[in-house]
C-alpha positions as CSV (number, residue, x, y, z in Angstrom):
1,X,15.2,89.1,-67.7
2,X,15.4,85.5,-66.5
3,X,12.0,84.8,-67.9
4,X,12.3,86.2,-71.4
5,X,15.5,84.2,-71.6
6,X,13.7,81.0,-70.7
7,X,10.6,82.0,-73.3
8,X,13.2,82.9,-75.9
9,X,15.4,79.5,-75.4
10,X,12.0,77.5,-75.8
11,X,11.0,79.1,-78.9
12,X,14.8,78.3,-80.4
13,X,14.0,74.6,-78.8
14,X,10.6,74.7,-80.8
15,X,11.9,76.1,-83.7
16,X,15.0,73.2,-83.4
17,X,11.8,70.5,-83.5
18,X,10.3,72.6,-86.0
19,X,13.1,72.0,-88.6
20,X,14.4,68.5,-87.6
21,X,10.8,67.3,-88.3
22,X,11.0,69.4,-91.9
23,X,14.4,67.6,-92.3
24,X,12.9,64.2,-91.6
25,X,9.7,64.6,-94.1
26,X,12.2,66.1,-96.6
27,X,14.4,63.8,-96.9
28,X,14.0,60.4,-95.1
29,X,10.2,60.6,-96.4
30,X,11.0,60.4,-100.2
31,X,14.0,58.1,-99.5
32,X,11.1,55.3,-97.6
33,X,8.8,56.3,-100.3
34,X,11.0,54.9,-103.2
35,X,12.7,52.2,-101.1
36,X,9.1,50.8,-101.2
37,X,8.4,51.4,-104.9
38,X,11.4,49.8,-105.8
39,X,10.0,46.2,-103.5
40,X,7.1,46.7,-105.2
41,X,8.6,46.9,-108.4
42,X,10.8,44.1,-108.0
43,X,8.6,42.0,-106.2
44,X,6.0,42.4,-109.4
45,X,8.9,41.6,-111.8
46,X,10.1,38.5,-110.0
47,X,6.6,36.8,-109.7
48,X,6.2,37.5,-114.0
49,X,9.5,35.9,-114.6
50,X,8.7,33.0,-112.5
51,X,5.7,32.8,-113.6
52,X,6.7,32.9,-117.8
53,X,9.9,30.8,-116.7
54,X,7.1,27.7,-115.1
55,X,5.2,28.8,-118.3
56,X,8.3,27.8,-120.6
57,X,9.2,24.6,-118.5
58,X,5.6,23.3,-119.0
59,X,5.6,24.0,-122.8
60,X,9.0,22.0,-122.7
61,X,7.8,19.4,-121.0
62,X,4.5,19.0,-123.2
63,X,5.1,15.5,-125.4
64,X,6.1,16.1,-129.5
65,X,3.6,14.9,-131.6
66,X,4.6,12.5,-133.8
67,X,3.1,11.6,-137.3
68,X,3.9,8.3,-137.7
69,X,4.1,8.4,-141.1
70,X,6.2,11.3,-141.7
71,X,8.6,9.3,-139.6
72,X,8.2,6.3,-141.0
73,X,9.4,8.1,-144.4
74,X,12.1,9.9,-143.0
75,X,13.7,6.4,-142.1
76,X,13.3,5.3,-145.2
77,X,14.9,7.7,-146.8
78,X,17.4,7.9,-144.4
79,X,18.2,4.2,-144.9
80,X,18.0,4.6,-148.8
81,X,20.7,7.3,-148.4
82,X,23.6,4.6,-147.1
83,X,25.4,1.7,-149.4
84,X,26.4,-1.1,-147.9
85,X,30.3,-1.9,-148.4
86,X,29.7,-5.0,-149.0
87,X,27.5,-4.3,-151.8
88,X,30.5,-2.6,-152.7
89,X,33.2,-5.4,-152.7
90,X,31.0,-7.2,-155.2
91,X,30.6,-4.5,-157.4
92,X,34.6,-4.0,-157.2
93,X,34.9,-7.4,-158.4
94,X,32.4,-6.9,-161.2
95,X,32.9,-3.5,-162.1
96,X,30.3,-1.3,-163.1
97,X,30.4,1.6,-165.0
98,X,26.1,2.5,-163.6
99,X,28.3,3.2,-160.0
100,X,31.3,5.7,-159.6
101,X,33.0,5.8,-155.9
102,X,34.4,9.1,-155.3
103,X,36.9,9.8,-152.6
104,X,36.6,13.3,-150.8
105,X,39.2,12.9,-148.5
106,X,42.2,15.2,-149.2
107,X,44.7,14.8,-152.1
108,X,47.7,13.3,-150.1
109,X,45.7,10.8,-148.3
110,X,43.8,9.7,-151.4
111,X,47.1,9.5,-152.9
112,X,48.9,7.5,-150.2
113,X,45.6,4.8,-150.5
114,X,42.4,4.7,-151.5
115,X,39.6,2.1,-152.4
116,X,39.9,1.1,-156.0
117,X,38.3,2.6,-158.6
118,X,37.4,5.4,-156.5
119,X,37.6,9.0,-158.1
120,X,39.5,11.6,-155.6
121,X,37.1,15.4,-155.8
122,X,36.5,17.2,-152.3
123,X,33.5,19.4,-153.3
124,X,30.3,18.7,-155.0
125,X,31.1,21.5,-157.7
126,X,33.9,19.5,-158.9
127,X,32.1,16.2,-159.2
128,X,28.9,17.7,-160.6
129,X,31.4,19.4,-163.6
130,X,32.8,15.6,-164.0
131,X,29.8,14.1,-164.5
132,X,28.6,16.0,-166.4
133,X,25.9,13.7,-169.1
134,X,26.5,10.9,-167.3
135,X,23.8,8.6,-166.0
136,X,25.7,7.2,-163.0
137,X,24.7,6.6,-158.9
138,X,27.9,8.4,-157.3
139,X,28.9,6.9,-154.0
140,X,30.7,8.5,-152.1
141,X,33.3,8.0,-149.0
142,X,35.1,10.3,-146.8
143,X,37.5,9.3,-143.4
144,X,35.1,7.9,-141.3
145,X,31.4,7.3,-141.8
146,X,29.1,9.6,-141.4
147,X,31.3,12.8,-140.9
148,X,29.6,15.4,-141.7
149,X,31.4,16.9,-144.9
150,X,30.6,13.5,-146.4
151,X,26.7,14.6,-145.6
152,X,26.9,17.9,-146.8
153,X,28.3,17.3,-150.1
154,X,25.8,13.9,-150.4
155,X,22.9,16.6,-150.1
156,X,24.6,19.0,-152.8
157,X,24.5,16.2,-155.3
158,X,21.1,15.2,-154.4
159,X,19.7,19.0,-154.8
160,X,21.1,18.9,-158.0
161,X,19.4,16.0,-159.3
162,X,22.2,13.4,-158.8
163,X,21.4,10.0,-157.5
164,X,23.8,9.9,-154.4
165,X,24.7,7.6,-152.0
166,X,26.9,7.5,-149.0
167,X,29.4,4.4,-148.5
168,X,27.8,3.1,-144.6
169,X,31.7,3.2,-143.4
170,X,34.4,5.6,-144.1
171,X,38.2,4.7,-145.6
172,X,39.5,4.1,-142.3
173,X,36.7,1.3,-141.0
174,X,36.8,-0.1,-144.6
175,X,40.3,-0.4,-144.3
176,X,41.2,-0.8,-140.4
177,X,38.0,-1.9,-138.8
178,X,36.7,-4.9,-140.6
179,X,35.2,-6.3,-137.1
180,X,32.7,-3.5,-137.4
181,X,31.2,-4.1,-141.3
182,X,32.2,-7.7,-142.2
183,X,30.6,-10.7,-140.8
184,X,33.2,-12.8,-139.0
185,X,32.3,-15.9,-141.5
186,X,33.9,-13.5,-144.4
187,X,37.0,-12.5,-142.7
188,X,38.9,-15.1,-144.0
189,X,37.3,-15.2,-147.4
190,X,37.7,-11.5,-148.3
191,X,41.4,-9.8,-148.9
192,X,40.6,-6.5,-148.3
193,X,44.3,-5.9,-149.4
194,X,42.6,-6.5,-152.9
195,X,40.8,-3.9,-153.1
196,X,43.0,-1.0,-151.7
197,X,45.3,0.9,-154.6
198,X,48.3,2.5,-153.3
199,X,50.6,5.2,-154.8
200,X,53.0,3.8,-157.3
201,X,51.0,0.5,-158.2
């Protein structure tokens, strides 16, 4: 009896083996299987990325080419573009009908004070409607130079056909910032006072 016990124990013990091993290949195998994809997988991706990412860096890094010509115009026209204030204070003392200065600022500060002469319309519609026929160079000024509404409605006028040009310094520097526009030897010879126009005068 002792000794089919003892056979029938090692068959359970075998069969025991038998299934553990089953359990292993069934379920540990797939899970190292796709563990390893995935490296793989990742590992692949990674080295593409760095490799387009050094690609991207290098193309950054490669000098602009330059024509020199091109450029050359683009400054041109660039500087062409600007009108130099005191250009303007001499046509302010001479007036001239061939240049209208128009103000874009807003209503109430055009209002409170303005540059003489000037002409108070804040979008290029409403200054193209006002020309209308007439054969004039606007200039035009906004709060500081340069701003970029003052740009934008420069261009406008220019696509339609206007000759345009931007005042170098906005209302504020013309009328707070002389240091920055007019040459010390002028300071006491120009009244900028003079050509300012205030509400009620």
């Amino acid at each position: 009896m002792k000794k089919i016990k003892n056979k029938k124990s090692k068959i359970v013990v075998k069969e025991n083996k038998h299934q553990s091993k089953k359990v292993i290949l069934t379920i540990f195998l797939p899970f190292l299987i796709s563990f390893f994809v995935a490296f793989f997988l990742v590992k692949i991706f990674y080295q593409k990325r760095t490799i387009f990412f050094k690609k991207s860096l290098s193309e950054k890094n490669q000098p602009v080419k330059i024509n020199v010509g091109e450029l050359k115009k683009i400054l041109e026209l660039e500087k062409s573009l600007y009108f130099d204030p005191l250009n303007l204070i001499e046509r302010l003392k001479k007036p001239d009908e061939k240049i209208v200065l128009v103000d874009i600022r807003d209503k109430e500060s055009f209002e409170k004070e303005h540059i003489k002469t000037a002409v108070n319309f804040k979008e290029a519609d409403e200054i193209i409607r006002w020309l209308k026929s007439k054969k004039s160079t606007v200039v035009i000024y906004g709060s500081y130079g340069n701003d970029l509404k003052t740009r934008t409605v420069a261009y406008q006028l220019i696509n339609q056909g206007i000759q345009t040009k931007i005042l170098s310094i906005g209302y504020n520097e013309f009328r707070h910032l002389k240091i920055l526009w007019l040459p010390q030897s002028l300071w006491d010879k120009i009244n900028l006072e003079d050509f300012i126009e205030r509400k009620g005068e």
